[in-house]
C-alpha positions as CSV (number, residue, x, y, z in Angstrom):
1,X,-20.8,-44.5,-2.6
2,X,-24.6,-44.8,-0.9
3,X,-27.2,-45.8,-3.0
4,X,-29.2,-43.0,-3.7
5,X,-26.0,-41.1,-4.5
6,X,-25.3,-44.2,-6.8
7,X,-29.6,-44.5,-8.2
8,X,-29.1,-40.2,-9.2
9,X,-26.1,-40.7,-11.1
10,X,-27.9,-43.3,-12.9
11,X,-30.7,-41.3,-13.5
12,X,-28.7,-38.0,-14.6
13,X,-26.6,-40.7,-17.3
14,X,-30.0,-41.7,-18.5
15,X,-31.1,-38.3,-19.0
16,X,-28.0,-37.3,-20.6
17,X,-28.0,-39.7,-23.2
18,X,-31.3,-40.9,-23.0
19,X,-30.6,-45.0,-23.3
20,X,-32.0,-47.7,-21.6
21,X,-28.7,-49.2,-20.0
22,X,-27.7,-48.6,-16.2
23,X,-23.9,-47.2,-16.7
24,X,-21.9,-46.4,-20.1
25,X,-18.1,-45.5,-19.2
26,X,-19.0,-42.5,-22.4
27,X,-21.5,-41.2,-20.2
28,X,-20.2,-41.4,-17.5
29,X,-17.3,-39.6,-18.8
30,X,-19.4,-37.0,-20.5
31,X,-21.4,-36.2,-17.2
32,X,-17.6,-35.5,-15.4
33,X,-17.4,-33.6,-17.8
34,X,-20.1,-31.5,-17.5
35,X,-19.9,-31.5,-13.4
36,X,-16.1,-30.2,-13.6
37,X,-17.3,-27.2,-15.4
38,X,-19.9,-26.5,-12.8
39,X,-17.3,-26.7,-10.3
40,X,-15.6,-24.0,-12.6
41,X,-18.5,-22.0,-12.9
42,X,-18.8,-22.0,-8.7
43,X,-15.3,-21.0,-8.4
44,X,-16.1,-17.8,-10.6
45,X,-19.4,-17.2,-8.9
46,X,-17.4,-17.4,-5.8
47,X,-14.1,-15.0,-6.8
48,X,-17.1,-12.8,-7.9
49,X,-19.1,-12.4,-4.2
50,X,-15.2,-11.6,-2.8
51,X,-14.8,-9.2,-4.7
52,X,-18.0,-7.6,-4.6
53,X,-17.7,-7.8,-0.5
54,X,-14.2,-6.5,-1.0
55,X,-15.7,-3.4,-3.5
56,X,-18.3,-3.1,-0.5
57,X,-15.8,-2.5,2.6
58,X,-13.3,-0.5,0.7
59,X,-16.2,2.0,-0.6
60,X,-17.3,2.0,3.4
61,X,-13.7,3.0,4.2
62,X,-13.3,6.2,2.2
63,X,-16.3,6.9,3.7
64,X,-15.5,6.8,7.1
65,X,-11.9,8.5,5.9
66,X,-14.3,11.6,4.5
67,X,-16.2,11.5,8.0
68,X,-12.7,12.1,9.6
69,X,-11.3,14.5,7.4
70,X,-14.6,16.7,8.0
71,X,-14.6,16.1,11.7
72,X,-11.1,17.3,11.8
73,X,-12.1,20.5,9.9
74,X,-15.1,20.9,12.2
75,X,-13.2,20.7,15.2
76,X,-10.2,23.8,14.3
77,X,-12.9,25.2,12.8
78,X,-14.4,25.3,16.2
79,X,-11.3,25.9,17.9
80,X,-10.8,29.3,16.0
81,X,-14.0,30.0,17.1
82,X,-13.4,29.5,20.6
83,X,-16.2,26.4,21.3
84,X,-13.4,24.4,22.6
85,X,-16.1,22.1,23.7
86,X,-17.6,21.5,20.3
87,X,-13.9,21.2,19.0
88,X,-13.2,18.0,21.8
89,X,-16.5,16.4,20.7
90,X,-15.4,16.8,17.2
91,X,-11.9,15.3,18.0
92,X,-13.6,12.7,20.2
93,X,-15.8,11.3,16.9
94,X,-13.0,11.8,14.3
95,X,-10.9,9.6,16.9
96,X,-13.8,7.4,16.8
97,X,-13.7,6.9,12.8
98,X,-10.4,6.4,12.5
99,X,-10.5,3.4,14.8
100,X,-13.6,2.0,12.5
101,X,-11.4,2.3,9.5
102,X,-8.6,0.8,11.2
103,X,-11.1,-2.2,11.7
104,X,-11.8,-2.3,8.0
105,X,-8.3,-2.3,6.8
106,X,-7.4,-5.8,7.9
107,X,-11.0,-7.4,6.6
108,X,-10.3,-5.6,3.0
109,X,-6.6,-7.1,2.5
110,X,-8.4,-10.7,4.1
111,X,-10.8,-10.7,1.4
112,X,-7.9,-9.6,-1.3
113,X,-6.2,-13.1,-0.3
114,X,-9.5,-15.2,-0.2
115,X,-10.1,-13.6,-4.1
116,X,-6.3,-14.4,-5.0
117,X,-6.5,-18.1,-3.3
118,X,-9.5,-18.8,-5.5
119,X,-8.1,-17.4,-8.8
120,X,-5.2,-19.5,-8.0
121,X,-7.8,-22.5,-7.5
122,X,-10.0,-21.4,-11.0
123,X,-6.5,-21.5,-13.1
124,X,-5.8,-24.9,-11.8
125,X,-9.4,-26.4,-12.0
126,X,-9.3,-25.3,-15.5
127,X,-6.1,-26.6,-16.3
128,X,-7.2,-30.3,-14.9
129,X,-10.2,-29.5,-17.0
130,X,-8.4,-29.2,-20.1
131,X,-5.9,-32.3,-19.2
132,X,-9.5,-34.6,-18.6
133,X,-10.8,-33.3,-21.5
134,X,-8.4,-34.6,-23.7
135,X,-8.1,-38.0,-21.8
136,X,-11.9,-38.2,-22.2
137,X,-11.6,-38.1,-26.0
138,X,-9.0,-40.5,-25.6
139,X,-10.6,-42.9,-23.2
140,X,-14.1,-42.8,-25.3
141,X,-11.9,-43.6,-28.1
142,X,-10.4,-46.5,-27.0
143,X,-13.3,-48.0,-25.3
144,X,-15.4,-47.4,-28.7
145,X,-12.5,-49.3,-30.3
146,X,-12.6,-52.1,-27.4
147,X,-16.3,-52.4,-27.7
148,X,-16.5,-53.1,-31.5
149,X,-13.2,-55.4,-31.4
150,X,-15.4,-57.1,-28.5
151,X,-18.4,-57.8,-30.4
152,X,-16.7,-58.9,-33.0
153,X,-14.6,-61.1,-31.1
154,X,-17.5,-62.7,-29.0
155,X,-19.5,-63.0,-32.2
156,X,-16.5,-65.4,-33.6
157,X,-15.9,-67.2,-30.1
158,X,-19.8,-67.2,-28.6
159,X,-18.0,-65.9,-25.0
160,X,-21.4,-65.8,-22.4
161,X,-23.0,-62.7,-20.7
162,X,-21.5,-63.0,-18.0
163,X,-18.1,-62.5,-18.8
164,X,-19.0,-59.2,-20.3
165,X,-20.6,-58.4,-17.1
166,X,-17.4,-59.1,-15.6
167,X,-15.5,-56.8,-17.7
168,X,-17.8,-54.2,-16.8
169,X,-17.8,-54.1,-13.4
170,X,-13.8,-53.8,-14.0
171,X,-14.3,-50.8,-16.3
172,X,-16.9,-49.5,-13.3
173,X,-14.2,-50.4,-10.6
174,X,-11.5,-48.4,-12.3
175,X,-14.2,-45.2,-13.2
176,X,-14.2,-45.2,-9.7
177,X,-10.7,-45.6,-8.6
178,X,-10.0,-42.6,-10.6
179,X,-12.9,-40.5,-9.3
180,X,-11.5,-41.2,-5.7
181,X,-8.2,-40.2,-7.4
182,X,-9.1,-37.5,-8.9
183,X,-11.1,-35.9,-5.8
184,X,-7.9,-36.8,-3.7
185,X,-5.7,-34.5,-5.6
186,X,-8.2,-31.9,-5.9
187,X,-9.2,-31.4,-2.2
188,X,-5.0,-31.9,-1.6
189,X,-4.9,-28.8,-3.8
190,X,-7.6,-26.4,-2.1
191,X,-6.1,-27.8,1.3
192,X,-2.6,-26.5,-0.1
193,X,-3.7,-23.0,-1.6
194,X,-5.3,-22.7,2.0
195,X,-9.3,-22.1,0.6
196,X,-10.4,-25.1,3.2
197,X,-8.7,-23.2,6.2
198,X,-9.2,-19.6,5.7
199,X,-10.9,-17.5,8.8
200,X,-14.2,-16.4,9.0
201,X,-14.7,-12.7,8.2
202,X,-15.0,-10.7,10.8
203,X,-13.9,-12.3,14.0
204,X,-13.8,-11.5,17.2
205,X,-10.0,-9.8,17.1
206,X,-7.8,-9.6,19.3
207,X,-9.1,-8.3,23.1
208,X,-5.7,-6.8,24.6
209,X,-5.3,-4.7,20.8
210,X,-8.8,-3.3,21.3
211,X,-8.6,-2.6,24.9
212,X,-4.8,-1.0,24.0
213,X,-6.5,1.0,20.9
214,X,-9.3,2.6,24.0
215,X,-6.9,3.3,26.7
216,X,-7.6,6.7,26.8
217,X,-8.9,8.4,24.4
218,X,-9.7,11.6,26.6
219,X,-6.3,12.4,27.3
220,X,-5.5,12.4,23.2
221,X,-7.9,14.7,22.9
222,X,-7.2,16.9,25.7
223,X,-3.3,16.6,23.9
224,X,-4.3,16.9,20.5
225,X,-6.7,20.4,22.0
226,X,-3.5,21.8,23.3
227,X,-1.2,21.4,20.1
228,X,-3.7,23.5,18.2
229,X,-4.4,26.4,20.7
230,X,-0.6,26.6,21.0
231,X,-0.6,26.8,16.9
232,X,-3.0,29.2,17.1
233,X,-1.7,31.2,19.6
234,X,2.1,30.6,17.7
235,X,0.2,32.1,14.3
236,X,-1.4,35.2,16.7
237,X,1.9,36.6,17.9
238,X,4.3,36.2,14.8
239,X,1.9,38.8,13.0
240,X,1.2,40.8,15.8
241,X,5.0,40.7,16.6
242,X,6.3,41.6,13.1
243,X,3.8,44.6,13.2
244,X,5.0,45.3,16.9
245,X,8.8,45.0,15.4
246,X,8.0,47.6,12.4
247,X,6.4,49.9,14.6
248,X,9.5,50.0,17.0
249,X,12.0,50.4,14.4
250,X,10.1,53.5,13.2
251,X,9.8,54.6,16.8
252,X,13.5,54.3,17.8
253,X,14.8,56.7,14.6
254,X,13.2,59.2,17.0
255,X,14.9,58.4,20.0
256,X,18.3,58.3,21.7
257,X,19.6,54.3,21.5
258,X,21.9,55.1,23.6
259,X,20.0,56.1,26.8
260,X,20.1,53.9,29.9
261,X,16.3,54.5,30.4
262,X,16.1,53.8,26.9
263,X,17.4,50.6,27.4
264,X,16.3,49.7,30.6
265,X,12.9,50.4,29.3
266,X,13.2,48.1,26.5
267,X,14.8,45.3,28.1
268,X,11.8,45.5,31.2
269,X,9.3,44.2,28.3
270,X,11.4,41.5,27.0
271,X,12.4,38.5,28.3
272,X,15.7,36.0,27.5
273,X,15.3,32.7,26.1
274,X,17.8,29.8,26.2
275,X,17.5,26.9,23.4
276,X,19.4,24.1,25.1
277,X,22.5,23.3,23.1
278,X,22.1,26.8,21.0
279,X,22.3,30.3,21.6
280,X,20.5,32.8,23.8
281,X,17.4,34.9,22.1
282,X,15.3,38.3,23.6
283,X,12.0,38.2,22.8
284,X,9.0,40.6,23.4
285,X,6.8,39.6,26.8
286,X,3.8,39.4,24.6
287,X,4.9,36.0,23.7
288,X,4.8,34.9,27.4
289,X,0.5,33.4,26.7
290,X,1.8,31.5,23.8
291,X,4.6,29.9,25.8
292,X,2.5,28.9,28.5
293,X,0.2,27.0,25.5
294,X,2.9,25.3,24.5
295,X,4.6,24.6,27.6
296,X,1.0,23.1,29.1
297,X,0.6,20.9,25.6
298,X,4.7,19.6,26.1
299,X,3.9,18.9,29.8
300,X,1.2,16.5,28.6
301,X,3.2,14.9,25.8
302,X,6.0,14.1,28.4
303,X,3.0,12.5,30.8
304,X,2.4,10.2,28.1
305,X,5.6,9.9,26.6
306,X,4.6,11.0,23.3
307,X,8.1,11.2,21.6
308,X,6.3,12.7,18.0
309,X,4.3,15.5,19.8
310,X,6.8,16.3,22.2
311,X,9.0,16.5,18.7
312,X,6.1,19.1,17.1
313,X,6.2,21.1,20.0
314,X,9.6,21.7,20.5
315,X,9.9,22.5,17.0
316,X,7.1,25.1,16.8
317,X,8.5,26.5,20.2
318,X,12.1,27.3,18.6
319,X,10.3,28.5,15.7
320,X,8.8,31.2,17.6
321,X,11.1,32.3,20.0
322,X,13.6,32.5,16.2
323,X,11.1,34.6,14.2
324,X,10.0,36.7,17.4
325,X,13.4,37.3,19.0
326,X,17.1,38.7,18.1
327,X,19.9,36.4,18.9
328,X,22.2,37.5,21.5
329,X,26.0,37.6,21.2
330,X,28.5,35.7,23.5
331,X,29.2,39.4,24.9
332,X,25.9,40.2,26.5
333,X,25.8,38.6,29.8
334,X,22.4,39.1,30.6
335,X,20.8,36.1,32.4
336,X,18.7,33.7,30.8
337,X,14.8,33.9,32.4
338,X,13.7,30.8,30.6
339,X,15.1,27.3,28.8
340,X,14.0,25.6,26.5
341,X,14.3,22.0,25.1
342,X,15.8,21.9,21.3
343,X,14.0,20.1,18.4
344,X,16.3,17.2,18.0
345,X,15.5,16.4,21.5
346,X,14.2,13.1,22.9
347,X,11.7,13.7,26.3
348,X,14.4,12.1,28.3
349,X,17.1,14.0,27.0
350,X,15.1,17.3,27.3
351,X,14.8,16.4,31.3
352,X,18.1,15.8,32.0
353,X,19.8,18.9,30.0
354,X,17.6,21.6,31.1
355,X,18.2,20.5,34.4
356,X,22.0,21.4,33.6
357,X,21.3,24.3,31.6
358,X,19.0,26.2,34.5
359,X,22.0,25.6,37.1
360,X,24.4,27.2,34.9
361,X,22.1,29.8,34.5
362,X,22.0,30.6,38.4
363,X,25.7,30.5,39.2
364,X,25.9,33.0,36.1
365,X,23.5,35.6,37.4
366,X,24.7,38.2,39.8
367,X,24.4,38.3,43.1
């Protein structure tokens, strides 16, 4: 202990009882006391700025999760409109936000463990604060008790001065041993609750994760562009197909089904669609700009091995050639012009069996 720590303690003892004698173990107990509730008070002064900085970053994040939400909006807004441009800077920004609240997410469930750490600390200070509180009582007790049976005994046996000044500096000897003590145990705490070694906020993060994160955002864009022309598109031709389908039904009651150039006629604006692994479908020719959307938007999901588009637009591909088309029986042998991947397929399995699927189709055509 240095000296003027030593000369302040003095002083704040003197202040605190106001007597003229250098050290009282009371006191000194009393002003431990008092210091261990500070302590206290810091650690709830302290759980309180967490939380407020935690209250801070999550009220930032819905923000940001607003911006996107609008952006996204903005951008099929756009899309409908036919500004494709203003609908990729719109994707580009909401792209932008999302990696922003990405960045906030770990720094909010940081600053939940910091405010949980130093709970954990506040219920444990305050339990060694109750536990010295009552040794305290006990310990000013005993040495009230000491100090009378002293006097009394040094007024029978005339003991000198400085044999009382020995037993003080024994009593100040051991105050100290079990401040040391005490401060042992309590930094062996906050070093085992992990307060002493938690990271700064906000660090510098990991360099490969955010060079990974803005690979290239352009070309999820560009992929994220093509899945909703080709939903668009998808949208366009089921209603202009059912009304196309009603019209023809009321047409044909007119007409001879039966004719050749009937037939002939019909099947020259239709084309045949295979689903790999399923059954054969005709569909009206109309459909042909909405399968080249979708077939540009797979091409790119196979380029960058994106399994979960590639999924998506598989799916809405089988969707519409189902709702726009008639299924063909095993008897018709009509050729297929066009395969297609199924919706359980992976990209790799898609490859490999429409390969197959488009040889079969040529040995089965007629020569």
């Amino acid at each position: 202990m240095s000296v003027f720590k030593r000369m302040s303690q003095v002083f704040q003892q003197k202040a605190n009882a106001a007597l003229n004698k250098v050290e009282n173990p009371t006191e000194a107990l009393d002003l431990s006391y008092q210091q261990m509730l500070e302590n206290l008070q810091q650690v709830r002064r302290s759980i309180a700025d967490v939380l407020t900085s935690q209250k801070r970053l999550e009220a930032q994040r819905a923000s940001l999760q607003a911006q996107y939400d609008k952006l996204q909006g903005q951008a099929r807004q756009a899309l409908q409109q036919g500004q494709e441009d203003v609908a990729k800077l719109a994707l580009t920004r909401a792209q932008e936000a999302q990696r922003n609240i990405a960045a906030l997410d770990p720094q909010i469930s940081q600053l939940q463990s910091q405010e949980q750490a130093l709970e954990e600390t506040g219920r444990k200070l305050q339990s060694k604060i109750e536990v010295f509180r009552a040794q305290r009582d006990t310990m000013k007790a005993q040495y009230t008790a000491a100090k009378a049976s002293t006097q009394a005994m040094e007024s029978l046996s005339g003991l000198s001065e400085q044999m009382t000044d020995v037993n003080l500096m024994l009593d100040r000897a051991k105050d100290k041993v079990d401040e040391m003590q005490a401060r042992a145990a309590a930094v062996s705490q906050l070093s085992d609750s992990g307060v002493l070694d938690s990271p700064s906020l906000g660090g510098s993060g990991d360099d490969i994760e955010a060079a990974l994160m803005a690979g290239s955002p352009t070309s999820s864009v560009d992929l994220q562009l093509e899945q909703m022309k080709a939903e668009l598109q998808s949208a366009n031709l089921a209603s202009g197909t059912s009304s196309q389908l009603e019209s023809g039904q009321g047409s044909d009651t007119n007409k001879d089904s039966s004719s050749p150039t009937t037939a002939a006629l019909s099947q020259s604006n239709t084309i045949v669609i295979r689903i790999a692994g399923e059954s054969r479908y005709r569909v009206p020719a109309t459909i042909r700009p909405a399968l080249e959307g979708l077939d540009t938007a797979m091409e790119m999901a196979i380029s960058q091995s994106d399994e979960n588009a590639f999924t998506k637009l598989a799916s809405q591909l089988a969707k519409l050639i189902r709702g726009s088309g008639t299924e063909l029986s095993d008897a018709d042998l009509s050729a297929s012009d066009l395969v297609v991947p199924a919706p359980d397929m992976s990209i790799a399995d898609a490859l490999k069996i429409l390969g197959a699927e488009d040889s079969a189709d040529a040995d089965q055509q007629p020569n």
